[in-house]
C-alpha positions in Angstrom: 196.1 49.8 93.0 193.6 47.9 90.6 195.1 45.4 88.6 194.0 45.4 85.0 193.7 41.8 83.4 190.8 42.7 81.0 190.2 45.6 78.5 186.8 46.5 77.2 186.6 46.8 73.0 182.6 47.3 72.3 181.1 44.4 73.8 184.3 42.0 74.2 186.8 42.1 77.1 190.2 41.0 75.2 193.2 40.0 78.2 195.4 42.1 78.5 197.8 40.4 81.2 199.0 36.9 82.5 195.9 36.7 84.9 193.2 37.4 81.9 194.6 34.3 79.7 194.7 32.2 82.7 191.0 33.1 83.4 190.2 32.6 79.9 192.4 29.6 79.1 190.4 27.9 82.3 186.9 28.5 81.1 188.0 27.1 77.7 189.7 23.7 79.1 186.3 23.7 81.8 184.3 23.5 78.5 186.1 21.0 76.3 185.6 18.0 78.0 182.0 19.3 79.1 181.0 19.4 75.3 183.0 16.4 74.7 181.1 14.5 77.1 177.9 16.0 76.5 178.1 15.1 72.8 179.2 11.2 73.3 176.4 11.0 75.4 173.4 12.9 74.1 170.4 11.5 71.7 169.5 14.9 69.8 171.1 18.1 68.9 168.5 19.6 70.8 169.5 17.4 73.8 172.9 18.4 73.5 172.2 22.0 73.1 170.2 21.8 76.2 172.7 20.3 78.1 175.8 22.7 76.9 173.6 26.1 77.5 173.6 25.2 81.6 177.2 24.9 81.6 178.2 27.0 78.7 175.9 30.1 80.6 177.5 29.8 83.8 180.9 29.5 82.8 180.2 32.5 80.3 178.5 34.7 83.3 181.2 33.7 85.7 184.2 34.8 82.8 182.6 37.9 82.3 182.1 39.2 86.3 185.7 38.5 86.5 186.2 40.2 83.5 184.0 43.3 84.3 185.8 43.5 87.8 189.1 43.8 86.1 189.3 45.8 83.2 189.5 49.3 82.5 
């Protein structure tokens, strides 16, 4: 039986169980400190920009597999 975390509206998965807001709630903490840090340390906006869009991508693709995988 496939557990459903996710459920697709348009173009945004929205949890629907536990699992989904755990898996969301992670990428969000993973990505507050990285901006954090990323901002205390960078020169530019374009620096920092840079910087975020390597992280913020990944942790974006890797959300929405595991979204995608688990949704109706």
């Amino acid at each position: 039986m496939k557990q459903i975390w996710f459920k697709k509206t348009g173009w945004v998965y929205i949890p629907v169980h536990v699992m989904g807001l755990v898996i969301t709630l992670l990428a969000i903490i993973f990505m507050v400190p990285v901006c954090m840090a990323v901002v205390r340390n960078g020169h530019s906006v374009t620096d920092d920009l840079y910087e975020i869009f390597v992280y913020g991508t990944c942790t974006a693709f890797w959300w929405k597999w595991v979204a995608e995988k688990t949704s109706v």
